[in-house]
C-alpha positions in Angstrom: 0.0 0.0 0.0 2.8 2.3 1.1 4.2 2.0 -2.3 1.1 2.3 -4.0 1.1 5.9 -2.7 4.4 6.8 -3.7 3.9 5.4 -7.0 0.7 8.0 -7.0 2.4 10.5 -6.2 4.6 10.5 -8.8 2.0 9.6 -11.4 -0.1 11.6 -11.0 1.8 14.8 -11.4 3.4 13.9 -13.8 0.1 12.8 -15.9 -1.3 16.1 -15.1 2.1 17.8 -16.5 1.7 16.1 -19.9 -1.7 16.0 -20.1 -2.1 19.7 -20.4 1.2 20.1 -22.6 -0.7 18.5 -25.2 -3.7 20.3 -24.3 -2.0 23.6 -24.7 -0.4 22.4 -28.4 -4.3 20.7 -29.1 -5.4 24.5 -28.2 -2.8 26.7 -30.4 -3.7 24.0 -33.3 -7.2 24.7 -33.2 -6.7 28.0 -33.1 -4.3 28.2 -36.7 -6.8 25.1 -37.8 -10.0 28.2 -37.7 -7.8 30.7 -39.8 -7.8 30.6 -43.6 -6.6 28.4 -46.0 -3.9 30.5 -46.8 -2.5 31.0 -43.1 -3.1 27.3 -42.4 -1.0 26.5 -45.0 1.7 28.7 -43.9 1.4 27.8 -40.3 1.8 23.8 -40.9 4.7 24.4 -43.4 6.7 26.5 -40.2 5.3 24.4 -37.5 6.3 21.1 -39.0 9.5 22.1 -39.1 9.9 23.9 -36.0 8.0 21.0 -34.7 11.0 18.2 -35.7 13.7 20.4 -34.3 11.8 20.9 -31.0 12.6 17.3 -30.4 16.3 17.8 -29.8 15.4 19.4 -26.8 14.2 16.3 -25.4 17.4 14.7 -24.5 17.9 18.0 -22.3 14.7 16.6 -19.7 16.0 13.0 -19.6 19.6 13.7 -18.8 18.8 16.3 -16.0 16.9 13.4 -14.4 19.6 11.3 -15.1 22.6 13.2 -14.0 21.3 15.5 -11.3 20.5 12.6 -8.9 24.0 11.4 -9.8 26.0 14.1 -8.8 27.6 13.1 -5.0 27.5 16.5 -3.8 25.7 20.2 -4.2 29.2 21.6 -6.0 28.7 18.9 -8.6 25.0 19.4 -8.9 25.3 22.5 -9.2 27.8 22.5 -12.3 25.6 19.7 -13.7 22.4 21.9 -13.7 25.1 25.3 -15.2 26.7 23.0 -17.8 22.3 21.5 -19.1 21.0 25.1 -19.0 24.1 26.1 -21.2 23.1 23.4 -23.4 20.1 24.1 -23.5 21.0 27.9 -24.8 22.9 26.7 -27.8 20.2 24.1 -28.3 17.4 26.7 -28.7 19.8 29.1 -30.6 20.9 26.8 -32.9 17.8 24.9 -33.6 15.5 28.3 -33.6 17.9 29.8 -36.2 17.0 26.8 -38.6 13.9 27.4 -37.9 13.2 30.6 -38.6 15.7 30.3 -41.3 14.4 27.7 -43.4 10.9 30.1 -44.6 12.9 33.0 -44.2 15.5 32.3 -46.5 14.5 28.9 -48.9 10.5 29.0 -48.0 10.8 27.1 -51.4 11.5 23.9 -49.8 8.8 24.1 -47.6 6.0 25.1 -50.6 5.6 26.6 -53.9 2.7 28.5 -53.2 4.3 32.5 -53.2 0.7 33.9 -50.8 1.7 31.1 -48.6 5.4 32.3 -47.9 4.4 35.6 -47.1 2.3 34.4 -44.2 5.2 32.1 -43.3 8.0 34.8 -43.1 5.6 36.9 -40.6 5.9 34.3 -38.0 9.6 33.3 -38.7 11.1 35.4 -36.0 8.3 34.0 -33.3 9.7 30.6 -34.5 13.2 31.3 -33.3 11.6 33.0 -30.0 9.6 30.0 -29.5 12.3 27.5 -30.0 14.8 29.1 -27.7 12.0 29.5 -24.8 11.6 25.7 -25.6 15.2 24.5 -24.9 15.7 26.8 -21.8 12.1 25.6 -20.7 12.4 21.9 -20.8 16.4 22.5 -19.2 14.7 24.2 -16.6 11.7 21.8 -16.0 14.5 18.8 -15.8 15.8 20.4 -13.6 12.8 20.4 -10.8 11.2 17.0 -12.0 15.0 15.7 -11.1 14.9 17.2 -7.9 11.8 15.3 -7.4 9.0 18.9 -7.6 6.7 16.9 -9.2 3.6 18.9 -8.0 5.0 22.1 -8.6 5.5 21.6 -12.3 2.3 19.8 -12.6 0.7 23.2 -10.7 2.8 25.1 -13.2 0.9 23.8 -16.1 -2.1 23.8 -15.2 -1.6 28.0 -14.8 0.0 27.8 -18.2 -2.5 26.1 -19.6 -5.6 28.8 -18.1 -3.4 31.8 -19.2 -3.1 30.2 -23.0 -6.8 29.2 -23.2 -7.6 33.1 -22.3 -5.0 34.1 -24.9 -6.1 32.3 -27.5 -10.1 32.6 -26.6 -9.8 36.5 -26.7 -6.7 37.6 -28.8 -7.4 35.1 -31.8 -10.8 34.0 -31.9 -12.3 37.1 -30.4 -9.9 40.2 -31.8 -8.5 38.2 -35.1 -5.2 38.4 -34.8 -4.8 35.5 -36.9 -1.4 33.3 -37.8 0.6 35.8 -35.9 -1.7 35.2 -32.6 -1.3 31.3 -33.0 2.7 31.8 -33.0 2.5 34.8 -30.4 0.6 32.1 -28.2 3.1 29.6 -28.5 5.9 32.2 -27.5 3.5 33.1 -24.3 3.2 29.4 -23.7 6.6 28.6 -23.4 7.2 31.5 -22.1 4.8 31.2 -18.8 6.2 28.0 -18.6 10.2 29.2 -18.1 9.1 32.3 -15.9 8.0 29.8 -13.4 10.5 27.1 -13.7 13.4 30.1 -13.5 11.7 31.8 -10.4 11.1 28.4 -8.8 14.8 27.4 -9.4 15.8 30.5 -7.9 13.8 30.6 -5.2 14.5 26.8 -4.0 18.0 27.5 -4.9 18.0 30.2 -2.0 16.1 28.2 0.7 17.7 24.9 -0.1 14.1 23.8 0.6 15.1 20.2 -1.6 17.6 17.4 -2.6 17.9 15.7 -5.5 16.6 12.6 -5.6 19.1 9.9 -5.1 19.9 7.7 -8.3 18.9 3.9 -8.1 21.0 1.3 -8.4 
């Protein structure tokens, strides 16, 4: 039983945390899926490849939960979590330059459709905004999930996800801002998202208020 409960409480956190990621990406899809053909267009030709890069920030989660717990002492932890979240900087510069580079630059390659690309250079520089947000986010969020603040990130979403249903509700559907509005609420997502996995770093980092948790095996 005793393990039953621990094995809860990490679930179901944890569920909650993905469950309204997706939410959030099912919401901003929605959203581009209302606007014209035109924008549509333009917003899955960006967003499928923003969408593929975004998955090299992956690895960033998994090794924080991997590493963090490893480190024997809070000098080595500590140069662990400096050495991820510098990763994950050249990670979401690197990967947001390609994609805001690719319709930028060679929109081309992504269609041949000339109205589409205009759509799709409007939202280039919210792709590479959005991609770097992503990288220090997920750093960030590996970071606390290895540390074992399961419920705080779960919490965390669950604000991100109200702030980006208003967002969406009013600024695109009710004032039309259209394909810009989609990628502006992607920018706000992430970004609500690393204001309060920086601030809670920061402020657990002061009152040493957790551990990491200790690495099986």
């Amino acid at each position: 039983m005793k393990d039953m409960k621990a094995f809860g409480r990490t679930v179901a956190p944890l569920s909650v945390t993905y469950i309204c990621k997706n939410v959030c990406y099912v919401l901003l899809q929605a959203a581009a899926a209302s606007l014209s053909f035109v924008q549509l267009a333009a917003h899955q030709a960006v967003f499928s490849v923003w969408s593929l890069l975004s998955f090299t920030t992956a690895p960033l989660e998994q090794t924080a939960m991997t590493y963090i717990p490893a480190a024997k002492t809070a000098q080595q932890q500590q140069a662990t979590i400096q050495v991820l979240l510098g990763i994950s900087g050249v990670i979401g510069l690197s990967c947001g330059l390609l994609s805001a580079g690719v319709p930028l630059l060679t929109p081309q390659a992504l269609t041949k459709d000339p109205a589409v690309w205009v759509y799709m250079q409007k939202v280039a520089p919210l792709a590479l905004v959005a991609m770097m947000l992503t990288a220090a986010d997920v750093g960030t969020t590996g970071v606390l999930l290895a540390k074992g603040d399961l419920a705080y990130v779960a919490r965390a979403y669950l604000i991100t996800l109200g702030v980006l249903w208003v967002f969406v509700w009013f600024g695109v559907h009710g004032c039309g801002w259209g394909l810009t509005g989609v990628w502006s609420g992607l920018v706000l997502f992430f970004g609500v998202r690393l204001v309060q996995s920086v601030g809670r770093l920061l402020w657990l980092n002061r009152g040493q208020e957790f551990k990491a948790v200790p690495a099986e095996g």
